[in-house]
C-alpha positions as CSV (number, residue, x, y, z in Angstrom):
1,X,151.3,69.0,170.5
2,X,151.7,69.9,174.5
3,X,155.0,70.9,176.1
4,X,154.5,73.0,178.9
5,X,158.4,73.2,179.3
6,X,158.2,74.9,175.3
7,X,155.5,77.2,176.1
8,X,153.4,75.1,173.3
9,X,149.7,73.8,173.6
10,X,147.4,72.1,171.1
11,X,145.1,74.8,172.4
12,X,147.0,77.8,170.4
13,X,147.5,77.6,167.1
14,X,149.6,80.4,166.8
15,X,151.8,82.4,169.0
16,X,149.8,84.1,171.2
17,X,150.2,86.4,174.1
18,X,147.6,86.2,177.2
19,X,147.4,88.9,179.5
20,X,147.6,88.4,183.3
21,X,144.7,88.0,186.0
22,X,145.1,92.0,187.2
23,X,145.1,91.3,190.9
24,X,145.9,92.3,194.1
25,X,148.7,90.1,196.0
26,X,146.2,88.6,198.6
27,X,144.2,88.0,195.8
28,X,146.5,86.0,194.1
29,X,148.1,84.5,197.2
30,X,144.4,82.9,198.0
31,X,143.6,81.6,194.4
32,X,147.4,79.7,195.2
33,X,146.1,78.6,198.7
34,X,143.1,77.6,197.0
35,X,144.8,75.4,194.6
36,X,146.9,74.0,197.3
37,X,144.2,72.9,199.1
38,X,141.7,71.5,196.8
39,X,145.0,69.3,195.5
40,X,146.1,68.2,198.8
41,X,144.8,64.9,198.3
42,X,147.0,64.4,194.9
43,X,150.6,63.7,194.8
44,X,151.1,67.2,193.0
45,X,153.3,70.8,193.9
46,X,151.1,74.0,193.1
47,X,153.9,76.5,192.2
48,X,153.6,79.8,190.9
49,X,157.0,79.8,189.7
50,X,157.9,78.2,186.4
51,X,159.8,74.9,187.1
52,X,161.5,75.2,183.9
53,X,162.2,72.3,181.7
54,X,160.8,69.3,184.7
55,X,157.4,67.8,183.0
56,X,154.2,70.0,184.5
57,X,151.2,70.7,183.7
58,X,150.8,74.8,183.1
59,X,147.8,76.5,184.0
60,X,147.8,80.4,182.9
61,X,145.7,82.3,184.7
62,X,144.5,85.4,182.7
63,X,143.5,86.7,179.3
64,X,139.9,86.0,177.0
65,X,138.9,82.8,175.6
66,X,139.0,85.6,172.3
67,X,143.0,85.1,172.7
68,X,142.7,81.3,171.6
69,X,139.7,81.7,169.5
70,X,136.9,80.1,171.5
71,X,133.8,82.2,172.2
72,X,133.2,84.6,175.2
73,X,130.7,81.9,177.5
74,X,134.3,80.0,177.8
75,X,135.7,80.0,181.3
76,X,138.6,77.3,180.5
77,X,139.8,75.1,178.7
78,X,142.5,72.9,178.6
79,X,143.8,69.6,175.9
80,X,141.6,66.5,176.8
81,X,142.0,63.0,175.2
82,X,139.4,60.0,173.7
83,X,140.5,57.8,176.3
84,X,140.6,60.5,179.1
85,X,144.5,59.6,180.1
86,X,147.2,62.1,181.0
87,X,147.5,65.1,178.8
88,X,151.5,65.3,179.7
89,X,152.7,68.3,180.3
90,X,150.0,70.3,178.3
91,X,149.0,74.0,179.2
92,X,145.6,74.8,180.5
93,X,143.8,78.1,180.5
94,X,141.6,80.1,183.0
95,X,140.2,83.1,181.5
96,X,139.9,85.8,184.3
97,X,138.6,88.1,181.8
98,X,134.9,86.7,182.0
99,X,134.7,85.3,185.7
100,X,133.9,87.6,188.7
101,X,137.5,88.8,190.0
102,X,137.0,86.4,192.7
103,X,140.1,84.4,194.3
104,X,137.7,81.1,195.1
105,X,135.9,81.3,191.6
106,X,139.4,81.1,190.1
107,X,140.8,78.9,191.5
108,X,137.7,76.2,190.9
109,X,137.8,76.9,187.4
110,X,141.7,76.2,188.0
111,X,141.2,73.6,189.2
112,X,139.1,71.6,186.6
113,X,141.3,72.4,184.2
114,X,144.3,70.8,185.2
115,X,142.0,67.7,186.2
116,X,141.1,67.7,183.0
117,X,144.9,67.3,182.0
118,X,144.6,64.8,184.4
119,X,141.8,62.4,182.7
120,X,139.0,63.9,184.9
121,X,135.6,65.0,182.9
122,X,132.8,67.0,183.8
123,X,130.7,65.5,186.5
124,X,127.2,65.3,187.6
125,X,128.5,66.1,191.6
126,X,127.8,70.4,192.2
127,X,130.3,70.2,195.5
128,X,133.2,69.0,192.9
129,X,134.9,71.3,191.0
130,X,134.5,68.4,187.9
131,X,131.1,69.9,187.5
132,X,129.0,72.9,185.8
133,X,126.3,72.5,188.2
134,X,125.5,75.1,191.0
135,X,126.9,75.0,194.2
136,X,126.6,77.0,197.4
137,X,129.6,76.3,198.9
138,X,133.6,75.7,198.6
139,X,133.7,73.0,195.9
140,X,136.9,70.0,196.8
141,X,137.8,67.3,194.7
142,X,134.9,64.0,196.0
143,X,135.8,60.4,196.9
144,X,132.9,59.6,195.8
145,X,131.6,57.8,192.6
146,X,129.7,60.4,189.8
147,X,128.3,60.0,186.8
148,X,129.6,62.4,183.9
149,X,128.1,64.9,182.2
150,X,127.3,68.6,181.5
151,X,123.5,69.2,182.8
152,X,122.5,65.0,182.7
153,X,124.0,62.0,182.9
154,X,126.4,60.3,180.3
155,X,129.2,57.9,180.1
156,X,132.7,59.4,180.6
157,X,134.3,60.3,177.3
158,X,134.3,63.0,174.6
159,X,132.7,63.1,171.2
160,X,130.8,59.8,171.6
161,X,133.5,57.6,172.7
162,X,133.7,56.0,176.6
163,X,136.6,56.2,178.6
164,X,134.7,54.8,181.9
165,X,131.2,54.5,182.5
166,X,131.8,56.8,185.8
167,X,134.5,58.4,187.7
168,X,135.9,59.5,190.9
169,X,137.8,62.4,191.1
170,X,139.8,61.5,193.9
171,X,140.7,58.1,192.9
């Protein structure tokens, strides 16, 4: 259902074109430094250059949640599984369209999207970009243990199942 390399995501049911982030070149070249550095700690390469057919996970940047058919309060969204494991080479989506056309903002939103691809859920920390919760500050990935969740506390898992009772989004 994912292939990044096929330009196919259990996201989109149908072909579907997304429009890019409109954005200045420093703009853009921040939300990429951004990404760069809230990954440093993970063995991972932020391009913005398609790598072609090597496995990767795709995050477009760009576009309306309307373009995959999910509801305008949708920042992102990207394939997650039961058991919160790898989501190989999926595509994720960050929908410019209803965030602030700031660089940081982006890129956090980025951000928990592919960690979401990466078996990371929502989290109950506001200075990791896991969570929904405010934050006054630069949000970076925690070596710290947090419980899951939205707004309170639950185990780590969607639709009722439990992947791990907690989760840190460095380890």
């Amino acid at each position: 259902d994912n292939n990044s390399s096929r330009q196919v995501s259990s996201i989109v049911g149908e072909p579907t074109l997304i429009t890019g982030w409109d954005v200045d070149d420093e703009s853009w070249a921040s939300t990429v430094a951004c990404l760069t550095e809230i990954y440093a700690p993970c063995d991972v390469t932020i391009t913005d250059q398609d790598p072609g057919k090597v496995p990767h996970i795709e995050a477009v940047i760009g576009g309306h949640p309307r373009d995959v058919g999910l509801p305008d309060n949708v920042a992102g969204v990207s394939p997650f599984t039961t058991d919160c494991s790898i989501v190989e080479n999926s595509i994720v989506f960050t929908f410019t369209d209803v965030l602030p056309d700031d660089p940081r903002t982006v890129c956090e939103v980025a951000a928990q999207e592919i960690a979401h691809s990466f078996g990371l859920d929502h989290e109950m920390l506001a200075a990791d970009p896991m969570t929904y919760l405010d934050y006054d500050g630069d949000r970076t990935f925690r070596d710290e243990m947090a419980s899951c969740g939205e707004f309170s506390e639950r185990t780590c898992g969607v639709n009722g199942t439990t992947c791990r009772q907690r989760q840190n989004s460095v380890a």
